[in-house]
C-alpha positions in Angstrom: 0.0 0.0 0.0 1.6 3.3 -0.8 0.1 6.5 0.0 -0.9 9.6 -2.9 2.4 11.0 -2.7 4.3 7.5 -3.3 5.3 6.9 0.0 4.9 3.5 1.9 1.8 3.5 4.1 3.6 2.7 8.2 1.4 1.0 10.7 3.3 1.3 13.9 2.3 -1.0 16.8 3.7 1.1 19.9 2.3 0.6 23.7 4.8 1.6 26.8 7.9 1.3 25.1 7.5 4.4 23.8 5.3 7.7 24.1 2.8 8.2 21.6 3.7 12.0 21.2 7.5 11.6 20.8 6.7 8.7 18.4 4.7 10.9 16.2 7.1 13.7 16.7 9.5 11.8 14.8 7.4 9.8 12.3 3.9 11.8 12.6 2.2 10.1 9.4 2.5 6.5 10.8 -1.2 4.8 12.0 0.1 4.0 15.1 -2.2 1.2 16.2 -2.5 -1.1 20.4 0.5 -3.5 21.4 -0.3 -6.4 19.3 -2.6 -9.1 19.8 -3.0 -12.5 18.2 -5.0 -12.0 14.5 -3.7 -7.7 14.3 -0.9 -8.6 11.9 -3.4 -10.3 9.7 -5.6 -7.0 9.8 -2.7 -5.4 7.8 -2.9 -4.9 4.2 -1.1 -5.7 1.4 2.0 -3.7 0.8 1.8 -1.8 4.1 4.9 -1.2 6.1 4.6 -2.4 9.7 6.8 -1.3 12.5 6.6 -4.0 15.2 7.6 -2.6 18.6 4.8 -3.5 21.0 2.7 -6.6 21.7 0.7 -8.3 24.9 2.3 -10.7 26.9 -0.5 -11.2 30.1 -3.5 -9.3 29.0 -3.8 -11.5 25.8 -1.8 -14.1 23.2 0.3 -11.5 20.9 0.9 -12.6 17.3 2.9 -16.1 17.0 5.8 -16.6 14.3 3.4 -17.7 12.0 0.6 -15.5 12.0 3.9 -12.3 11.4 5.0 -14.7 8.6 1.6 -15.1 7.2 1.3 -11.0 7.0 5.2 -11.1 5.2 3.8 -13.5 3.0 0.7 -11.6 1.7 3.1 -8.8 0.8 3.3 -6.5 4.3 7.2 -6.0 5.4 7.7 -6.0 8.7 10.6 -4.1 10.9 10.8 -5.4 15.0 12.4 -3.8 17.4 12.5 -3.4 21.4 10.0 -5.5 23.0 8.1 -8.1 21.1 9.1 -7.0 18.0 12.7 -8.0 18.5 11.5 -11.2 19.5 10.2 -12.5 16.7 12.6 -10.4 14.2 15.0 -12.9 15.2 12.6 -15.6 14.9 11.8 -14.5 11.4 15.0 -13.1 10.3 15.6 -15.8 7.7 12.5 -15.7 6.5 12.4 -11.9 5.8 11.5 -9.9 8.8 14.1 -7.2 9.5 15.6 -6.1 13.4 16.3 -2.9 14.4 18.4 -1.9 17.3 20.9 -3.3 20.0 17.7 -5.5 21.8 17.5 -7.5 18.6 21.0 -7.9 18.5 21.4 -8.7 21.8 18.6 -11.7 21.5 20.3 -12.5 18.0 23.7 -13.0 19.4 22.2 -15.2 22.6 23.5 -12.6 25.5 20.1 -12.3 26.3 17.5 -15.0 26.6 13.7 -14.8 27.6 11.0 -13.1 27.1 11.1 -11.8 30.3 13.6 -9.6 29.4 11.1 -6.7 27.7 7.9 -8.2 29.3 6.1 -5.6 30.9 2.6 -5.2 32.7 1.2 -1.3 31.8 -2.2 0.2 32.1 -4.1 -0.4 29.1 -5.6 3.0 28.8 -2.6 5.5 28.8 0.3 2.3 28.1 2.0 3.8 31.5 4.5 0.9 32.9 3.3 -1.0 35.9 6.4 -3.0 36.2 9.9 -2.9 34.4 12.1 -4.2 31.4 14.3 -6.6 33.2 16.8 -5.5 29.9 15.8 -1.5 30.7 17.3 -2.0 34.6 19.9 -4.0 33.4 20.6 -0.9 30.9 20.0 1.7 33.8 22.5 -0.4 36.4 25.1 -1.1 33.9 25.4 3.2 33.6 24.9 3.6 37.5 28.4 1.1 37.8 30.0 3.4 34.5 28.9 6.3 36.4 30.7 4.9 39.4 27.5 5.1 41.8 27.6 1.2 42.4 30.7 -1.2 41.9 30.5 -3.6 39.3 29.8 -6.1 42.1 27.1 -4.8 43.3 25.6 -4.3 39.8 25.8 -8.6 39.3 23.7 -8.9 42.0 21.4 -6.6 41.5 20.6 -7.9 38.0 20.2 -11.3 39.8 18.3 -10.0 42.3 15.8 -8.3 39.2 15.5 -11.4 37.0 14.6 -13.6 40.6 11.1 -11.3 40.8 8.4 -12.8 38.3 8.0 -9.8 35.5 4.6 -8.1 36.7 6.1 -7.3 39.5 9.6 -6.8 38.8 10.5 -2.3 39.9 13.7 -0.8 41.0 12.0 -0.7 44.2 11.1 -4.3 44.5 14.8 -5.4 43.8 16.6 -2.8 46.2 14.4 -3.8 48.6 15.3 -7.4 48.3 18.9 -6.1 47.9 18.6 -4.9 51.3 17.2 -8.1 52.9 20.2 -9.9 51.3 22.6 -7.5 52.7 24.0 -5.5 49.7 26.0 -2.5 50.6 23.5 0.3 52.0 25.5 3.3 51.3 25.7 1.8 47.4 21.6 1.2 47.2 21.1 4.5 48.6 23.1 6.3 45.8 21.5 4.2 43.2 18.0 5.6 44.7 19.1 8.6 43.7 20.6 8.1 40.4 17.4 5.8 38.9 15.1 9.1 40.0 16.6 11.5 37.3 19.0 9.2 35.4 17.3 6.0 34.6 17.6 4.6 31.1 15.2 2.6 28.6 17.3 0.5 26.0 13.5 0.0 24.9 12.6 3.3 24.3 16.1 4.2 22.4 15.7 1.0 20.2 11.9 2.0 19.4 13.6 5.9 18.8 16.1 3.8 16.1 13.5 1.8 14.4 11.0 4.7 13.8 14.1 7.0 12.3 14.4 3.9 10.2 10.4 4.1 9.0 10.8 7.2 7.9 13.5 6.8 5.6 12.5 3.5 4.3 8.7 5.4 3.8 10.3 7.7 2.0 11.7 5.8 -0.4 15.3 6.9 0.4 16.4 3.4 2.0 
């Protein structure tokens, strides 16, 4: 599907990973649709651009391998990226569907294993997080140790500590919490408080940033 002017027509499938406004701030013509559920991919038509980002995990099934590859195969091309979207971008990678961003990579190259690691639970009306990335504290700990606020040490642990807590209910202050039970230095959690308030990171939301500058060069004929 290609719009009047001869640009590709961009479905975006964006929840928390991203805000809507700074999404459409950098690709504003995009139909930015819910986090995928099982049977949306096959609502795309022909010839449309979709930018994967988003998808349930608990609230419903999100679109399996074959149900992406069954969209690919009626002519849509499909970009992943961050969250579900790099999921199955590696899944389908031979078979066409194209990663974007260090996430994908990251699953691609096996450092990273799980879905776990970009599940999140968010409110369904505004996408706001109710839990975290697993990979986004891992991202936000990993500067906190660069930044020298916790030794690397103590960063190990912590990212133990995060993948122990079952994903709904995985937050920076659930794992310092348990840090504290399990002794980790005080004086080093109560810096990291600090830092996560105005410093936290989202490798999520930077990957989603990378695949949407993508879109609109690739929309726009010029990739």
């Amino acid at each position: 599907m290609s719009m009047a002017d001869g640009r590709r027509m961009v479905v975006v499938f964006l929840g928390p990973s991203l805000s809507r406004d700074e999404a459409m701030r950098i690709l504003p013509d995009a139909e930015y649709r819910a986090p995928a559920r099982k049977g949306d991919m096959l609502k795309v038509e022909s010839g449309a651009v979709v930018g994967l980002i988003d998808g349930v995990f608990l609230q419903d099934y999100p679109p399996t391998p074959i149900e992406v590859h069954t969209a690919m195969a009626k002519g849509v091309k499909v970009f992943g990226a961050a969250s579900l979207g790099a999921l199955r971008a590696v899944e389908l990678e031979r078979l066409g569907m194209v990663g974007i961003g260090r996430i994908f990579r990251l699953y691609r190259e096996g450092r990273i294993e799980g879905d776990d690691e970009v599940a999140v639970t968010f409110d369904s009306n505004d996408y706001s997080l109710r839990s975290e990335a697993l990979i986004d504290m891992r991202y936000t700990l990993y500067h906190a140790y660069k930044a020298g606020v916790i030794s690397d040490g103590t960063r190990r642990r912590l990212v133990r500590i995060a993948k122990g807590i079952y994903f709904p209910y995985r937050s920076y202050d659930a794992m310092i919490s348990r840090a504290r039970e399990e002794g980790v230095d005080g004086a080093e959690l109560s810096a990291l408080e600090s830092y996560i308030a105005s410093n936290r990171r989202s490798l999520k939301g930077e990957d989603s940033i990378k695949l949407l500058k993508f879109l609109r060069k690739y929309s726009n004929n010029k990739i």
